[in-house]
Backbone atoms as SQL, in Angstrom:
CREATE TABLE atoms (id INTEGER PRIMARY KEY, chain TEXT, resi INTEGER, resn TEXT, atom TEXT, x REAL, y REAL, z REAL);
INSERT INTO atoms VALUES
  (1, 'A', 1, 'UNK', 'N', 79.018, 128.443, 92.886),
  (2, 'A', 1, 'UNK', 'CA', 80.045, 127.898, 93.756),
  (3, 'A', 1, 'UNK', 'C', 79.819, 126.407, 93.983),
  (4, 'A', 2, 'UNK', 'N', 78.541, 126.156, 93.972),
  (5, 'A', 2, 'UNK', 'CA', 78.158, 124.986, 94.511),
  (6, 'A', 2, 'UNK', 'C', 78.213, 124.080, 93.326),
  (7, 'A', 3, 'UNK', 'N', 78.275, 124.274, 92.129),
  (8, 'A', 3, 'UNK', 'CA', 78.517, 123.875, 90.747),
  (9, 'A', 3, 'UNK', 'C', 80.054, 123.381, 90.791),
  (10, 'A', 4, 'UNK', 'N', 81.149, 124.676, 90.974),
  (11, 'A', 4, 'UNK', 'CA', 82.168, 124.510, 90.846),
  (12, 'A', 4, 'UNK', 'C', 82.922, 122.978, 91.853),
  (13, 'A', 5, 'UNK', 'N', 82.052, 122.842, 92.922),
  (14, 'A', 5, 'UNK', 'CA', 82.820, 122.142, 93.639),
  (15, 'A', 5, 'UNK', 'C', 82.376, 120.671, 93.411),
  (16, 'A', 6, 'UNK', 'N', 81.064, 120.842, 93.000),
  (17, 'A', 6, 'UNK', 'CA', 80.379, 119.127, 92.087),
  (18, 'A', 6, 'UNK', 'C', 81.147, 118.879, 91.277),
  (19, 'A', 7, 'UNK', 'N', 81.583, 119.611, 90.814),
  (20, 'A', 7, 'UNK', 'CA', 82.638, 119.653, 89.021),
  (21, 'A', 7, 'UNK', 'C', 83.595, 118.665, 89.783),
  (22, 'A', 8, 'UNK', 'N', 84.585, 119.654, 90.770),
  (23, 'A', 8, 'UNK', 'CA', 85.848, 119.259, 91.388),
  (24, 'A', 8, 'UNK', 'C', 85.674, 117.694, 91.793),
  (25, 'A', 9, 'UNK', 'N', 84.704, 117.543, 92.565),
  (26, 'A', 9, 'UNK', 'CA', 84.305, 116.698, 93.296),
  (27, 'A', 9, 'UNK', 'C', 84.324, 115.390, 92.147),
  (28, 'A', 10, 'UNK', 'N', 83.233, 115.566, 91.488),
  (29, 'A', 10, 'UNK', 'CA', 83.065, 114.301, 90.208),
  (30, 'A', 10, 'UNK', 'C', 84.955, 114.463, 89.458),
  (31, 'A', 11, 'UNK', 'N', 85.200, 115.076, 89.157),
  (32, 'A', 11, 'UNK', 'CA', 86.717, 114.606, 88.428),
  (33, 'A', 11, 'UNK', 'C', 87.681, 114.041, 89.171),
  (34, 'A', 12, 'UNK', 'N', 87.833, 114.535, 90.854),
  (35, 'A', 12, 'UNK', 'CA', 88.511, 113.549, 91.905),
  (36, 'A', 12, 'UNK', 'C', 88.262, 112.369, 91.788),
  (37, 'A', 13, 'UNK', 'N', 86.856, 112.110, 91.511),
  (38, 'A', 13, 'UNK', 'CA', 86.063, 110.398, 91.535),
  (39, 'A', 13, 'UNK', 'C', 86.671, 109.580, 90.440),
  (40, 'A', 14, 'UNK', 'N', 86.586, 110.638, 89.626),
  (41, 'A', 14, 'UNK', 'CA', 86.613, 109.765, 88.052),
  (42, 'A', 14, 'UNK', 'C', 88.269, 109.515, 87.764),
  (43, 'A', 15, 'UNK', 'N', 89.370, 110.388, 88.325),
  (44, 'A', 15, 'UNK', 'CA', 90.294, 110.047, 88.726),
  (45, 'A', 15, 'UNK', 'C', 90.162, 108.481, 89.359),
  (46, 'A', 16, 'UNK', 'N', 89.974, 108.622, 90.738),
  (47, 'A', 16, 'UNK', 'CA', 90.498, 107.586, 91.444),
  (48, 'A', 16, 'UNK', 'C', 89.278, 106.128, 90.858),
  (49, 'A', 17, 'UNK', 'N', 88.614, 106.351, 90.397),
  (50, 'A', 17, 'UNK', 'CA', 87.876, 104.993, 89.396),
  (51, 'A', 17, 'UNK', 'C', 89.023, 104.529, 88.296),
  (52, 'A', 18, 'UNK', 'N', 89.405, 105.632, 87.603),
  (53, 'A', 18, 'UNK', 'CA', 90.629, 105.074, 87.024),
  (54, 'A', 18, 'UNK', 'C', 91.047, 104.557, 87.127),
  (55, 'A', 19, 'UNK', 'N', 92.249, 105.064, 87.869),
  (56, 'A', 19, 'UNK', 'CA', 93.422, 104.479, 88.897),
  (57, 'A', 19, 'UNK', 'C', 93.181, 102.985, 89.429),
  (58, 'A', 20, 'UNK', 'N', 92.094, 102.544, 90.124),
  (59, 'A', 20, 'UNK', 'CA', 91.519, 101.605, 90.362),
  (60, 'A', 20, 'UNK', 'C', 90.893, 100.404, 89.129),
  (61, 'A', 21, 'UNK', 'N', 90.768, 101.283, 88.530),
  (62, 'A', 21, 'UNK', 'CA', 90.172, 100.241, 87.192),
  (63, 'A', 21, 'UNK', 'C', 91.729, 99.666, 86.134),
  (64, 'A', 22, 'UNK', 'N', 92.435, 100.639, 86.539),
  (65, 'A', 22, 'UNK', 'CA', 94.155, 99.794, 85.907),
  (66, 'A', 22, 'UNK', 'C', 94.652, 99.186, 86.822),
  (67, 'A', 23, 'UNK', 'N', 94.590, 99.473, 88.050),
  (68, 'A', 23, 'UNK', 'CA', 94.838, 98.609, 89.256),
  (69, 'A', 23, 'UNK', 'C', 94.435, 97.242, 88.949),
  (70, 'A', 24, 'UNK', 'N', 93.075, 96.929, 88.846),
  (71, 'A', 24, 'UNK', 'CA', 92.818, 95.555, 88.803),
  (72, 'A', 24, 'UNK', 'C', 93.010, 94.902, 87.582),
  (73, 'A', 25, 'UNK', 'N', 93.348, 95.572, 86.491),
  (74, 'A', 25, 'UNK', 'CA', 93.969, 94.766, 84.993),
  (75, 'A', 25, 'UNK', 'C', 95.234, 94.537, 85.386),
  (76, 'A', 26, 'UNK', 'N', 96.016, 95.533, 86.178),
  (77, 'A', 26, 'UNK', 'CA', 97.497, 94.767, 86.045),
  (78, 'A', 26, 'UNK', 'C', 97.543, 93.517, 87.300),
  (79, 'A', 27, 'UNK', 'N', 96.859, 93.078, 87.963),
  (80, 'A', 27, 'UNK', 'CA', 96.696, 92.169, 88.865),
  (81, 'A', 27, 'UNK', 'C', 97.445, 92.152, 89.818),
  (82, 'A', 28, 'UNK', 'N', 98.735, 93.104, 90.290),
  (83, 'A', 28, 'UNK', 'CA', 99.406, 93.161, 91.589),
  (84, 'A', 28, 'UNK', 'C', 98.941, 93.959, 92.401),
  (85, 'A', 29, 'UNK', 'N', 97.381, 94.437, 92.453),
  (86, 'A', 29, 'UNK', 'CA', 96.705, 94.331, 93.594),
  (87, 'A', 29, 'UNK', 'C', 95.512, 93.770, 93.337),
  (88, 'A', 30, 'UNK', 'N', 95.883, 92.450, 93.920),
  (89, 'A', 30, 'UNK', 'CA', 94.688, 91.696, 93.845),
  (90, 'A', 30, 'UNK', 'C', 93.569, 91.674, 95.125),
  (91, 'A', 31, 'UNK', 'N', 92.239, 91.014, 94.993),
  (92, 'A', 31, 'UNK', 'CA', 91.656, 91.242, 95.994),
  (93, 'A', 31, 'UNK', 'C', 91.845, 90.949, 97.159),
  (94, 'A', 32, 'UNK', 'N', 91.662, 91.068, 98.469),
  (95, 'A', 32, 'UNK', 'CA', 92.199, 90.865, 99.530),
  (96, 'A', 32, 'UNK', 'C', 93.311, 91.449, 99.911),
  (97, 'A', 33, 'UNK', 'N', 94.077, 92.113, 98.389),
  (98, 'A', 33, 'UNK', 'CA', 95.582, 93.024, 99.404),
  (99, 'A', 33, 'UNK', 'C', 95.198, 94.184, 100.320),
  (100, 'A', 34, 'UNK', 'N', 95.609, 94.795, 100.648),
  (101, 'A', 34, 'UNK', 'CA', 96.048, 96.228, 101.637),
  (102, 'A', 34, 'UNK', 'C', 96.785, 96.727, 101.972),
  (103, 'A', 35, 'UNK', 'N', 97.156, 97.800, 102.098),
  (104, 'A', 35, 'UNK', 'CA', 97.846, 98.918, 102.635),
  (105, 'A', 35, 'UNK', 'C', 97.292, 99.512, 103.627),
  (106, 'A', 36, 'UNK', 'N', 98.725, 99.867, 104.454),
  (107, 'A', 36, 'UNK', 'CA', 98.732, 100.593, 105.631),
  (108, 'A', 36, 'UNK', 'C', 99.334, 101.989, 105.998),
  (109, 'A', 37, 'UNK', 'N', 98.490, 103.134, 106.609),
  (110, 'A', 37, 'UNK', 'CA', 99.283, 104.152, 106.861),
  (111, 'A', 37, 'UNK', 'C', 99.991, 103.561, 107.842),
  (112, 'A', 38, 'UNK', 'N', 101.478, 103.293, 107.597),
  (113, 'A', 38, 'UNK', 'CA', 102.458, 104.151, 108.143),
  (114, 'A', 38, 'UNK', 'C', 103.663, 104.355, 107.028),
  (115, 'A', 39, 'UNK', 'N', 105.033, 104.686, 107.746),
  (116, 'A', 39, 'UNK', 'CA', 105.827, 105.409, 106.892),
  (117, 'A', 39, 'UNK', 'C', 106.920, 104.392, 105.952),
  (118, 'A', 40, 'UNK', 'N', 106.321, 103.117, 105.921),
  (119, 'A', 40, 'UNK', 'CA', 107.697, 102.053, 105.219),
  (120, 'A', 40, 'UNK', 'C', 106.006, 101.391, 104.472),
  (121, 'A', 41, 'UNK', 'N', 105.429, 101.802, 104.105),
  (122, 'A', 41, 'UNK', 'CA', 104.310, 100.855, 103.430),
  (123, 'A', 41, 'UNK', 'C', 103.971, 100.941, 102.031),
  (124, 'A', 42, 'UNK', 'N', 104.075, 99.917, 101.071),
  (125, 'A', 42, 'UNK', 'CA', 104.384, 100.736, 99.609),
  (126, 'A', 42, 'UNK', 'C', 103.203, 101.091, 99.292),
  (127, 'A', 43, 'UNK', 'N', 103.149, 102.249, 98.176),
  (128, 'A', 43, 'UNK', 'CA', 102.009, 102.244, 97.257),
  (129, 'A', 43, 'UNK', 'C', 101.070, 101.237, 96.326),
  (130, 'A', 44, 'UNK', 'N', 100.042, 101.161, 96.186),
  (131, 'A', 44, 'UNK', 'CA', 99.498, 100.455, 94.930),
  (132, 'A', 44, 'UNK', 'C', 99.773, 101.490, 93.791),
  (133, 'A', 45, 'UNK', 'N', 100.187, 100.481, 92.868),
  (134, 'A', 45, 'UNK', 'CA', 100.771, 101.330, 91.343),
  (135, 'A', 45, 'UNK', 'C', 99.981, 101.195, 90.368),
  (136, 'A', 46, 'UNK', 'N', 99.630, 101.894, 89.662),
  (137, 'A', 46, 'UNK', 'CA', 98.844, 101.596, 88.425),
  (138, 'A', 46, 'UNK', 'C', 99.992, 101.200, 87.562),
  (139, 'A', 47, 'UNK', 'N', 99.169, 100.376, 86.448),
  (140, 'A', 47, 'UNK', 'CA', 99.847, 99.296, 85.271),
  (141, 'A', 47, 'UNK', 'C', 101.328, 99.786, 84.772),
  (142, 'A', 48, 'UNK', 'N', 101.075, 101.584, 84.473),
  (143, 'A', 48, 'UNK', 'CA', 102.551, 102.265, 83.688),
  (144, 'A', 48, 'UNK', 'C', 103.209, 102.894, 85.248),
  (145, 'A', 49, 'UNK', 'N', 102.718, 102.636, 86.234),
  (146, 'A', 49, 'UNK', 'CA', 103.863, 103.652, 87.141),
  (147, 'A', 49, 'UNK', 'C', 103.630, 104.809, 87.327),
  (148, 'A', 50, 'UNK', 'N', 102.990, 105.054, 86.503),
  (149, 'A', 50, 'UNK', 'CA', 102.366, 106.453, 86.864),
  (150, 'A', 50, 'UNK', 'C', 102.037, 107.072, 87.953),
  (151, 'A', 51, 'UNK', 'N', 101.087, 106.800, 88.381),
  (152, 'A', 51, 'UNK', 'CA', 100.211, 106.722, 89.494),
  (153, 'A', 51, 'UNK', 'C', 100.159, 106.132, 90.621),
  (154, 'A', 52, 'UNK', 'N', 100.276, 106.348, 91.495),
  (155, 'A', 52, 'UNK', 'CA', 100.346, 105.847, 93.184),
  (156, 'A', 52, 'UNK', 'C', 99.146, 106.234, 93.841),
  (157, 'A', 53, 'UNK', 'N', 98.474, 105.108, 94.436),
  (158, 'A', 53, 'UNK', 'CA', 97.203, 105.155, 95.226),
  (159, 'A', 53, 'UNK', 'C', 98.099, 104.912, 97.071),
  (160, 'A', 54, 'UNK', 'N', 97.804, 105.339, 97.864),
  (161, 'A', 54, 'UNK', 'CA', 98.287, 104.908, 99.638),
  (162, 'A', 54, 'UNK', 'C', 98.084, 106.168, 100.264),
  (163, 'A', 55, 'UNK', 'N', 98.530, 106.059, 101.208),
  (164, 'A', 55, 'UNK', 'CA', 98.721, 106.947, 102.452),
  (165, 'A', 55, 'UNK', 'C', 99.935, 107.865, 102.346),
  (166, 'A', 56, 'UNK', 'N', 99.735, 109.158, 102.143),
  (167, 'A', 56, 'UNK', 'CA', 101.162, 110.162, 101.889),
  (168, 'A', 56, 'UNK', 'C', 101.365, 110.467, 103.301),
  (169, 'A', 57, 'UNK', 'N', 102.388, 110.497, 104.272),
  (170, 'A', 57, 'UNK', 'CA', 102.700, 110.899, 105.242),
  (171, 'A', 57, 'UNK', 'C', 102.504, 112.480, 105.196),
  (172, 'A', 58, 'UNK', 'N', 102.313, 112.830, 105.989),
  (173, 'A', 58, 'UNK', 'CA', 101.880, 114.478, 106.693),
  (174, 'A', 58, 'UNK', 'C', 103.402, 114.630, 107.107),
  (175, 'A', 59, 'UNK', 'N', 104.091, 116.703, 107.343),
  (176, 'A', 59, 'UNK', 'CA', 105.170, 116.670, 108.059),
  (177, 'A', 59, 'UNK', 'C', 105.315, 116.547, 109.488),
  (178, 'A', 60, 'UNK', 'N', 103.945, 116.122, 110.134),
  (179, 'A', 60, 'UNK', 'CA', 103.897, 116.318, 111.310),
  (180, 'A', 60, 'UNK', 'C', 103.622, 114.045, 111.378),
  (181, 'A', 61, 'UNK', 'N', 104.851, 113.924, 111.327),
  (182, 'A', 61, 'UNK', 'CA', 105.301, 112.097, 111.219),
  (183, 'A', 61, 'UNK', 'C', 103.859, 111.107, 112.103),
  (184, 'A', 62, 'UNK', 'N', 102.941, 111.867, 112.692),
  (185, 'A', 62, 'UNK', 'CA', 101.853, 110.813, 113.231),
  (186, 'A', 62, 'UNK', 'C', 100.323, 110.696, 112.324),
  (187, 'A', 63, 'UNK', 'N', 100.235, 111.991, 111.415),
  (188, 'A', 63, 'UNK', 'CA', 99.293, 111.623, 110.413),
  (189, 'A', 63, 'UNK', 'C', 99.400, 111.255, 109.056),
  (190, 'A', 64, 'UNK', 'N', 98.526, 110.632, 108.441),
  (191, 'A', 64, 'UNK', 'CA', 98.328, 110.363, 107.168),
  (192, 'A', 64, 'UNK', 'C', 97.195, 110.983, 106.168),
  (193, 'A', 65, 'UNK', 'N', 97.450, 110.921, 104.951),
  (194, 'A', 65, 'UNK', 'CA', 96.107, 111.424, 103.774),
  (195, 'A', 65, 'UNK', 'C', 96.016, 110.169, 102.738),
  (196, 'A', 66, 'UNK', 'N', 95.120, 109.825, 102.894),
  (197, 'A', 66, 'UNK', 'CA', 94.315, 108.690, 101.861),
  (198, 'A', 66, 'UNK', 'C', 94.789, 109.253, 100.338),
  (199, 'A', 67, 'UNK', 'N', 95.519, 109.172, 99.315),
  (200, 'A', 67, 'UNK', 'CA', 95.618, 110.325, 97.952),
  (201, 'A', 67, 'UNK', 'C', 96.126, 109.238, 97.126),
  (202, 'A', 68, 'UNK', 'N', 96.375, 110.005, 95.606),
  (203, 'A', 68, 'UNK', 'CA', 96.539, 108.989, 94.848),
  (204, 'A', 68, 'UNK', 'C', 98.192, 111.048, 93.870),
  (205, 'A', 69, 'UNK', 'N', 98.960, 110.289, 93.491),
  (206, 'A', 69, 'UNK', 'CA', 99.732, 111.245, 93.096),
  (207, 'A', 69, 'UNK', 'C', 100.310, 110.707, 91.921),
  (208, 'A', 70, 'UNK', 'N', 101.386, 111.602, 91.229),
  (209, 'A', 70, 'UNK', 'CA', 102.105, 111.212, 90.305),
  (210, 'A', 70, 'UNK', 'C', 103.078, 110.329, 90.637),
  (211, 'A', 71, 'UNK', 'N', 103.671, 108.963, 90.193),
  (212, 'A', 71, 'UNK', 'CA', 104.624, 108.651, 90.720),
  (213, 'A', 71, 'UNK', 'C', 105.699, 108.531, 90.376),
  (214, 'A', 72, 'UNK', 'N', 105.624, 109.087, 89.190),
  (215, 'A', 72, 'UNK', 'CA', 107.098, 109.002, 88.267),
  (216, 'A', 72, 'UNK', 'C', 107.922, 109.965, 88.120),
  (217, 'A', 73, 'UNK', 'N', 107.524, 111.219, 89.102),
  (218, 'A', 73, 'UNK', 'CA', 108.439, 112.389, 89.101),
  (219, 'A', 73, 'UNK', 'C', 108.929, 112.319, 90.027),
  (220, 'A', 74, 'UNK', 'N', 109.992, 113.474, 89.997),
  (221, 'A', 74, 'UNK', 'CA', 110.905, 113.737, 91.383),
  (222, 'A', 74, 'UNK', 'C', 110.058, 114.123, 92.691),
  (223, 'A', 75, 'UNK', 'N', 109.046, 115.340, 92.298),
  (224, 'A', 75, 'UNK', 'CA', 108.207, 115.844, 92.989),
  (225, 'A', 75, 'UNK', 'C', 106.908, 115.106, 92.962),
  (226, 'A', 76, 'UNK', 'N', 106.197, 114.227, 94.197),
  (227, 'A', 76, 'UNK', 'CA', 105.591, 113.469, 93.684),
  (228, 'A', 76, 'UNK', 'C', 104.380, 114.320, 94.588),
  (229, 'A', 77, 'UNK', 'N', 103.894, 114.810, 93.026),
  (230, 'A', 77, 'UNK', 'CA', 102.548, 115.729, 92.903),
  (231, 'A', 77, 'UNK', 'C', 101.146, 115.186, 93.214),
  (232, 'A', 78, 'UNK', 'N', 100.472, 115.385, 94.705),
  (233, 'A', 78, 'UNK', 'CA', 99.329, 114.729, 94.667),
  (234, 'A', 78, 'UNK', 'C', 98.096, 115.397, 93.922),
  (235, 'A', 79, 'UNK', 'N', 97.512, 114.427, 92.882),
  (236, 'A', 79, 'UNK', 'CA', 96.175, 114.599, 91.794),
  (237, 'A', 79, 'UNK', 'C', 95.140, 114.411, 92.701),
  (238, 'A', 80, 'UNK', 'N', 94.880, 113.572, 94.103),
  (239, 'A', 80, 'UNK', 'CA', 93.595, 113.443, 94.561),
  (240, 'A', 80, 'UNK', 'C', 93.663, 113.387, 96.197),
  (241, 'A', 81, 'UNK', 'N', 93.334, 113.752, 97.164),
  (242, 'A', 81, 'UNK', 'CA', 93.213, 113.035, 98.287),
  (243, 'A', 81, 'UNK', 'C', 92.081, 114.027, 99.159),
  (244, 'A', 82, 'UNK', 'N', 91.523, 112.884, 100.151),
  (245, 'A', 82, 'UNK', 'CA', 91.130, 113.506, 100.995),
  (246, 'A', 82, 'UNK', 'C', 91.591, 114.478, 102.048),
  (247, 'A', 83, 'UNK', 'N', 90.617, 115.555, 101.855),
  (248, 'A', 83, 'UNK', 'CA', 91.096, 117.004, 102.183),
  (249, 'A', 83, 'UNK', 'C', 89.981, 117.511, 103.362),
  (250, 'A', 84, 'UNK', 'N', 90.994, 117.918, 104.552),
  (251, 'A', 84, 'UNK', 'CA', 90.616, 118.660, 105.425),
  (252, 'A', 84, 'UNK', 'C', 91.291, 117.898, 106.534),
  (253, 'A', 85, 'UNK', 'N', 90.938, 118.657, 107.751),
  (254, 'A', 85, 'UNK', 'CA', 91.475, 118.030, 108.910),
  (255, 'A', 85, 'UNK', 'C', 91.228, 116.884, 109.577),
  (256, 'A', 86, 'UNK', 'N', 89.742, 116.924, 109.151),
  (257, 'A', 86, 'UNK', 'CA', 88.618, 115.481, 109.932),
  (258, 'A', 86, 'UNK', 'C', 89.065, 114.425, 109.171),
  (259, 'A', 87, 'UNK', 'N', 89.617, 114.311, 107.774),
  (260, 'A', 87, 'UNK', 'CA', 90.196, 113.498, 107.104),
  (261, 'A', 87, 'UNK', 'C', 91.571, 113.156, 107.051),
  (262, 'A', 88, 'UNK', 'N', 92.391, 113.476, 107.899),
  (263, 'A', 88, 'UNK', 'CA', 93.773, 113.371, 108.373),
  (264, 'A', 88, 'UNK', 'C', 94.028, 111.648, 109.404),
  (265, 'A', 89, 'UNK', 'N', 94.606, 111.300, 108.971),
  (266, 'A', 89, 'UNK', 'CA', 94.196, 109.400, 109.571),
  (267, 'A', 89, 'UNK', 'C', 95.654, 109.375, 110.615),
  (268, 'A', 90, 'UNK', 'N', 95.209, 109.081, 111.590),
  (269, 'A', 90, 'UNK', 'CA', 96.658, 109.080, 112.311),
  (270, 'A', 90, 'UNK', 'C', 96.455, 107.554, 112.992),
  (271, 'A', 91, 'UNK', 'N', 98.302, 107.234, 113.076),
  (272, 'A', 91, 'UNK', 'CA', 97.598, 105.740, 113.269),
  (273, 'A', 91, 'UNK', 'C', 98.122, 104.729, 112.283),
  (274, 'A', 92, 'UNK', 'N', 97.592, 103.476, 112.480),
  (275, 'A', 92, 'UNK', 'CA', 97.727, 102.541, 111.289),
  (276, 'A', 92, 'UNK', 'C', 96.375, 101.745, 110.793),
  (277, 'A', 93, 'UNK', 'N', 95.814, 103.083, 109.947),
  (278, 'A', 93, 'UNK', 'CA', 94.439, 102.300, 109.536),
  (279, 'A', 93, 'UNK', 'C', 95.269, 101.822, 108.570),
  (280, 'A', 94, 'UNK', 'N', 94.116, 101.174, 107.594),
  (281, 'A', 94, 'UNK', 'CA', 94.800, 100.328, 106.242),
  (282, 'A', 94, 'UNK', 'C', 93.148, 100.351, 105.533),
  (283, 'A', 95, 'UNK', 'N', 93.524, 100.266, 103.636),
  (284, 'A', 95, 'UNK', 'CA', 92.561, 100.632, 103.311),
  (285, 'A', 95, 'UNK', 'C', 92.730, 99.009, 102.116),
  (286, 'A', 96, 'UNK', 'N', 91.955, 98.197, 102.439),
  (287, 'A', 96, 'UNK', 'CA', 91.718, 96.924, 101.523),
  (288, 'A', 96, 'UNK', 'C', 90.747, 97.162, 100.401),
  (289, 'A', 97, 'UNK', 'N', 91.399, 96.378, 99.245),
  (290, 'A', 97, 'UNK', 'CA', 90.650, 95.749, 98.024),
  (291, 'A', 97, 'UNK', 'C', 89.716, 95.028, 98.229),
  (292, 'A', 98, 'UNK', 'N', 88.275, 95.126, 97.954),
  (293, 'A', 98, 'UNK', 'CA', 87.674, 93.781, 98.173),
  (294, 'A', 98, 'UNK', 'C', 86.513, 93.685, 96.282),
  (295, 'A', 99, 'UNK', 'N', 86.310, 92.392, 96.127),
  (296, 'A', 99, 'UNK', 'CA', 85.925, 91.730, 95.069),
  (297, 'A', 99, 'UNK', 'C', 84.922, 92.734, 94.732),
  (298, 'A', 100, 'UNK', 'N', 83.783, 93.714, 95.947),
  (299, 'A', 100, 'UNK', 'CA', 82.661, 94.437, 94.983),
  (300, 'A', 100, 'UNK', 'C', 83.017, 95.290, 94.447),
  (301, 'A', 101, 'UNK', 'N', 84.274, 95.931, 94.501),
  (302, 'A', 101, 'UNK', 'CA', 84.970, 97.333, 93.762),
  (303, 'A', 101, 'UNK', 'C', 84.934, 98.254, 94.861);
């Protein structure tokens, strides 16, 4: 069990290293940008569109989830986010780029 969830765990990572590593080749998120949970705040996009890194609104309109999803479908399918309740962000944190990665 405890295997299965290292597995899970390392491919979430290696996901969002991705995502992040086309992020900074296409240069429209450069260092110093950020994003904010709330509900008018855009995504960071990876290079093809694909992919959306931000804050997905919850149906209950005062929390947020840190995730990264598909972004080019109708149904925009989340591939990664932090999961559970203690990880639910309510509020307007914001999560910045900075130069060490």
């Amino acid at each position: 069990m405890a295997s299965a969830i290292f597995t899970l765990m390392f491919l979430a990572t290696m996901v969002l290293l991705q995502l992040m590593a086309v992020a900074q080749t296409d240069g429209s998120n450069p260092v110093g940008a950020s994003i904010t949970a709330n509900d008018d705040a855009p995504p960071w996009l990876s290079s093809s569109g694909e992919f959306a890194f931000g804050f997905r609104q919850m149906e209950n309109k005062d929390y947020f989830w840190l995730s990264i999803w598909y972004e080019k479908i109708p149904e925009k399918t989340v591939v990664w986010s932090l999961l559970g309740c203690e990880d639910l962000i309510k509020g307007r944190a914001h999560c910045e780029r900075l130069d060490e990665g």
